[in-house]
C-alpha positions as CSV (number, residue, x, y, z in Angstrom):
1,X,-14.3,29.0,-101.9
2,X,-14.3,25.2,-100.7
3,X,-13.8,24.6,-97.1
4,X,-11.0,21.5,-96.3
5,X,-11.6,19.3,-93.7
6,X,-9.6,18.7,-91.2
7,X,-6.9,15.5,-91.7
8,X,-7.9,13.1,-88.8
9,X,-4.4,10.0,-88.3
10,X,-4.4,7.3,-85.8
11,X,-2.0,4.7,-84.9
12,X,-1.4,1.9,-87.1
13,X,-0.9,-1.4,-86.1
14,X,2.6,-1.3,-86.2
15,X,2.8,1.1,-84.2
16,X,1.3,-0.2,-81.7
17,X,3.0,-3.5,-82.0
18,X,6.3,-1.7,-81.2
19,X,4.9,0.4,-78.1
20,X,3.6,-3.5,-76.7
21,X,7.0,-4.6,-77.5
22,X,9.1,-1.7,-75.7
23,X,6.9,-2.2,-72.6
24,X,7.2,-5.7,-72.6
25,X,11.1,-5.1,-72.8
26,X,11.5,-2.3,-70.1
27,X,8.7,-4.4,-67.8
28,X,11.1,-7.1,-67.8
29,X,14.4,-5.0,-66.6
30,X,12.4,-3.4,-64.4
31,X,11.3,-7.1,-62.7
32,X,14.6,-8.0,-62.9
33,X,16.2,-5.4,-60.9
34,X,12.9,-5.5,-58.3
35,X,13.1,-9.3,-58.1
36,X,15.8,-9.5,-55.5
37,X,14.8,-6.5,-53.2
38,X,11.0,-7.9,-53.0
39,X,13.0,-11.6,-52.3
40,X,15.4,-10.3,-49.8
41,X,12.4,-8.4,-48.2
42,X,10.3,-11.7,-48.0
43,X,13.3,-14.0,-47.0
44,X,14.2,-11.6,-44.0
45,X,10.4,-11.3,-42.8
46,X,10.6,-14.9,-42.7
47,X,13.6,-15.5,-40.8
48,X,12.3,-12.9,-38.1
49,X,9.5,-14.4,-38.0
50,X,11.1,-17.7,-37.3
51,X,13.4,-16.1,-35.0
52,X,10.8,-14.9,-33.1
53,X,9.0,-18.0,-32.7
54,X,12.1,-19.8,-31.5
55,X,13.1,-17.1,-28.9
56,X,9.6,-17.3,-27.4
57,X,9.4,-21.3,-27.3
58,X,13.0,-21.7,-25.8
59,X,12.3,-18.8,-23.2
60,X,9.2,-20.2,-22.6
61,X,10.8,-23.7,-21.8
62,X,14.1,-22.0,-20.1
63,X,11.1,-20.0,-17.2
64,X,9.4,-23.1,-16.8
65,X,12.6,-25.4,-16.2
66,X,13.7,-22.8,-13.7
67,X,10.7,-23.5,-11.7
68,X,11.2,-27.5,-11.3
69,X,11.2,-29.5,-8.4
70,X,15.1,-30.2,-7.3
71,X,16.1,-33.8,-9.3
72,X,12.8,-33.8,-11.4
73,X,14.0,-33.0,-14.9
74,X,14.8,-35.8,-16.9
75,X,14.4,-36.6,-20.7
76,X,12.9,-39.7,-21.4
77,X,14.3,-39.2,-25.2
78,X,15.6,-36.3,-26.8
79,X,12.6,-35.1,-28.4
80,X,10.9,-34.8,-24.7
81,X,11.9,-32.6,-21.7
82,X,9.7,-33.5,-19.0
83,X,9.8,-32.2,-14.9
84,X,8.1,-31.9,-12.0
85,X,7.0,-27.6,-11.8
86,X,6.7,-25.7,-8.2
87,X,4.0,-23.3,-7.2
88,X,6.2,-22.3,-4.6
89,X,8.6,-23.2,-1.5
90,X,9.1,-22.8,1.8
91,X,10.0,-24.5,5.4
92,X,8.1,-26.7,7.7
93,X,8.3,-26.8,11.4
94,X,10.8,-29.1,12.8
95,X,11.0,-28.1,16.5
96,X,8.4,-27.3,19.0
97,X,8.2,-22.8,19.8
98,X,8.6,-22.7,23.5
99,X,7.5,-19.2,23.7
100,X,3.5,-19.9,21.8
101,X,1.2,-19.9,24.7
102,X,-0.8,-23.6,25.9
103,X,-2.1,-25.5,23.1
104,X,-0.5,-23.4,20.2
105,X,2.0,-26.1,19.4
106,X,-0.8,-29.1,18.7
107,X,0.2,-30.6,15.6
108,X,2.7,-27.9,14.6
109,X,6.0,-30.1,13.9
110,X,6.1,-32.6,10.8
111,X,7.2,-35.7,12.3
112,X,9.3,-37.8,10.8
113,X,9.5,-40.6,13.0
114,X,6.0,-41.9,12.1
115,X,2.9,-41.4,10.3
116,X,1.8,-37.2,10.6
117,X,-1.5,-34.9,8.7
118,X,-0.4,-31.6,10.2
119,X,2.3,-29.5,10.4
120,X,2.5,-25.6,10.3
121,X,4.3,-23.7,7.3
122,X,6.9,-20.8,8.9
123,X,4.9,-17.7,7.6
124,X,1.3,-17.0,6.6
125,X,0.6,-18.3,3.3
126,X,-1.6,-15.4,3.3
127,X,1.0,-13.5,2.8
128,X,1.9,-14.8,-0.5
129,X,1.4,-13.5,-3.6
130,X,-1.9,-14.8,-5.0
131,X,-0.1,-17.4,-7.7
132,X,2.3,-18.8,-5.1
133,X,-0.5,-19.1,-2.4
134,X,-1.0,-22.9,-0.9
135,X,-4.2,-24.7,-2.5
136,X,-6.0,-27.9,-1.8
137,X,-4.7,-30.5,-3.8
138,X,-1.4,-29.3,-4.2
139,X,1.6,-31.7,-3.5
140,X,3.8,-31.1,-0.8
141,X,7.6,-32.7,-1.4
142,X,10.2,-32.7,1.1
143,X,13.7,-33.5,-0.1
144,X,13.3,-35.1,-3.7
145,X,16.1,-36.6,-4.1
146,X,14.8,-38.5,-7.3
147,X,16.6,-42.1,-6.4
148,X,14.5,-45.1,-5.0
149,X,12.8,-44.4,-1.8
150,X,12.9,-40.6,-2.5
151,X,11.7,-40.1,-6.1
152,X,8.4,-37.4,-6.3
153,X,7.1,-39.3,-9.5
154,X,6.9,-42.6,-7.5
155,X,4.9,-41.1,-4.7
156,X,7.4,-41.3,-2.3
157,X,7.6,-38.7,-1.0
158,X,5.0,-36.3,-1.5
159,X,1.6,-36.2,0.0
160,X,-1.7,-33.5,-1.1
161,X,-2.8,-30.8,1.0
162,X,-6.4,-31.0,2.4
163,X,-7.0,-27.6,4.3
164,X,-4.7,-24.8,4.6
165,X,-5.7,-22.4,8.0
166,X,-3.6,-18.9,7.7
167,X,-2.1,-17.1,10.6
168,X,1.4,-16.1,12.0
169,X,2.0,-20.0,10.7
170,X,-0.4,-21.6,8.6
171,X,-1.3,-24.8,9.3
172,X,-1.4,-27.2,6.8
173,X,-3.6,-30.3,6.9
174,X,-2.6,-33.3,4.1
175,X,-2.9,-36.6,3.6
176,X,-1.0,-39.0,6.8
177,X,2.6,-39.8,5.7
178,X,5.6,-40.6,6.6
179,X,8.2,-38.7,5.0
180,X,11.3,-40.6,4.3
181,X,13.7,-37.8,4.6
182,X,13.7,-34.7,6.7
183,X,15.5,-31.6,4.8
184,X,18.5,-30.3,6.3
185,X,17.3,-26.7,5.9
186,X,13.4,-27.2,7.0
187,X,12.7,-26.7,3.3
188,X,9.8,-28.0,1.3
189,X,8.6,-27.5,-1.8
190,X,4.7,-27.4,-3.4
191,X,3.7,-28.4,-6.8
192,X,0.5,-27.5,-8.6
193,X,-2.5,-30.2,-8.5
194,X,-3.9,-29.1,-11.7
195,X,-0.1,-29.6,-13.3
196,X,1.9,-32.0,-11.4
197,X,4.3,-32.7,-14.5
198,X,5.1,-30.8,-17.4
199,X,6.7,-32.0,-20.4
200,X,8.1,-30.3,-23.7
201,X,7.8,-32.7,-26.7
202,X,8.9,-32.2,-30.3
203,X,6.3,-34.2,-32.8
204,X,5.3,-34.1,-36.1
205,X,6.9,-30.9,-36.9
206,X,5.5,-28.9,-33.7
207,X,7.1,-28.3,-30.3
208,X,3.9,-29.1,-27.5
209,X,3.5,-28.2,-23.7
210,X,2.0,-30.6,-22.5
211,X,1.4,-31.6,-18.8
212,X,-0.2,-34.8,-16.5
213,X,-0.9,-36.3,-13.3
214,X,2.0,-37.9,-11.6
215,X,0.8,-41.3,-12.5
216,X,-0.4,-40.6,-16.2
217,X,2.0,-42.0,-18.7
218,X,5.5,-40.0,-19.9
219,X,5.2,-37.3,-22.7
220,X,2.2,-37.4,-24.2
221,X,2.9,-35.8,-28.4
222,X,-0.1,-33.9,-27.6
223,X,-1.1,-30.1,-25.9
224,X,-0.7,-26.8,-26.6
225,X,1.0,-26.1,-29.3
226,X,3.9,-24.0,-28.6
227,X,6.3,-23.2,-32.1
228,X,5.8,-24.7,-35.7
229,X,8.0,-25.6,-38.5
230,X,10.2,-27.9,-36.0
231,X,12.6,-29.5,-38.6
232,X,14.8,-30.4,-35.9
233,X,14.9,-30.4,-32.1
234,X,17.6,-31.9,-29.4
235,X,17.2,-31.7,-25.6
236,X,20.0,-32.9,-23.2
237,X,19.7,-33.0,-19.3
238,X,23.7,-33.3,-18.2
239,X,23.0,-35.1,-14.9
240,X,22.3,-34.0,-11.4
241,X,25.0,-33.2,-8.6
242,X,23.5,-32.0,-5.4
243,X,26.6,-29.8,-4.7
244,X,26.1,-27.3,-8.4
245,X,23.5,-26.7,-10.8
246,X,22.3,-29.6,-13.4
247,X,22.5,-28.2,-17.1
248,X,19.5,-28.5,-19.6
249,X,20.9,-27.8,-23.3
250,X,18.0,-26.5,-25.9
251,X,18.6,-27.2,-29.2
252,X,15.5,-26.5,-32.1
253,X,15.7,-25.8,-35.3
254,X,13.1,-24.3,-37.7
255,X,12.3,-24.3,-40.7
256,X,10.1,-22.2,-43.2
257,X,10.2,-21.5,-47.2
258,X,13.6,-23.1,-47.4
259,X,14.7,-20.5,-44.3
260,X,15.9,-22.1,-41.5
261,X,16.6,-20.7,-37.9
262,X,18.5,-22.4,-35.4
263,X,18.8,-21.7,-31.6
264,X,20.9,-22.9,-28.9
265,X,20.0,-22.2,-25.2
266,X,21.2,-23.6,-21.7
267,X,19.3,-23.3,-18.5
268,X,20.8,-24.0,-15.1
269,X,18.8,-26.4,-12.7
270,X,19.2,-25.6,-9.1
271,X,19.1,-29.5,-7.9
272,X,19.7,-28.5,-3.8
273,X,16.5,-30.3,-2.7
């Protein structure tokens, strides 16, 4: 008796023609119906993402503003913020303490009847927290009114600090002036001498911090870079009035894979010098 072999069938071509065909079909409805998920997924990454980046900038901007010098915002055009920053504040000695002992009152009141290089600071600067302490080289500005004959960026009225000796009052040793102005509440103000003026400036698609000496020329379109994607950007400074708060208005815009993210922010300037 003959033994039958096994029958052995494979696919034919047409066969597997169809099967490529089906797939090809049921790949595409399946794209179809994923398309718009894996868009809407990408389109909202994007616009958090720009959100994100615009929240930071504008706070950024809004802390920094806070911290100006009384009637030192201004904005040359309105693609540049630019201001004057504070380390900190405080009040000067205007009248001699009858009850320090002989000799304790040398050089302790800022004259401002002529020319003076010392004066003492009511407190320690000591005292301070670390970031607010007195330096050499910082400015001090009394009574920036920002006008002629009292504007900080022309010089007239600020003066740097040589040595700063801390006690009950510290002492403060600066360059001789004569301040124009004496401040109705003893107040004075310090800015930074690594970063006498700050500036915010929209170029080229990028929002920059940027900051200068007091004589170096207005908003430089370079610095740190602070947001990308700027397609638009609008700052407005509504004037100073020494009796209320001055009003900075944000406006940026920006713009990424044909998503675009707009904020608008105001920061009040406290202008009482």
């Amino acid at each position: 008796m003959r033994a039958t072999s096994p029958t052995q069938r494979g696919f034919s071509l047409i066969e597997l023609v169809m099967v490529i065909v089906i797939l090809g079909v049921v790949g595409a409805m399946v794209a179809v119906f994923m398309r718009s998920p894996i868009d809407a997924y990408f389109d909202t990454a994007r616009r958090a993402a720009l959100s994100d980046e615009a929240d930071t900038a504008t706070r950024r901007m809004a802390r920094d503003v806070r911290r100006a010098l009384p009637n030192s915002v201004r904005v040359p055009n309105n693609q540049c913020l630019e201001f004057i920053p504070t380390r900190t504040g405080g009040r000067y000695r205007a009248d001699v303490d009858t009850t320090a002992g002989p000799g304790a009152q040398a050089n302790s009141v800022l004259d401002f009847k002529g020319v003076d290089g010392r004066f003492n600071l009511l407190g320690n600067n000591a005292a301070l927290p670390a970031e607010q302490q007195i330096q050499p080289n910082d400015l001090i500005v009394v009574y920036n009114l920002g006008i002629p004959g009292s504007d900080a960026y022309a010089g007239d009225n600020t003066t740097p600090v040589g040595v700063v000796t801390n006690g009950v009052e510290s002492n403060l040793t600066v360059t001789a002036k004569r301040f124009p102005l004496a401040s109705g509440g003893q107040r004075l103000h310090v800015v930074p001498g690594n970063e006498q003026v700050v500036a915010y400036v929209c170029s080229g698609g990028n929002l920059h911090r940027t900051s200068r000496a007091m004589a170096a020329g207005a908003c430089p379109s370079t610095g740190p870079l602070l947001a990308r994607h700027v397609s638009a950007c609008d700052f407005v400074y509504n004037g100073s009035n020494l009796q209320r708060n001055a009003l900075v208005q944000l406006t940026m815009a920006l713009t990424d894979g044909g998503e675009t993210v707009s904020l608008y922010h105001e920061v009040h300037v406290n202008n009482t010098p």
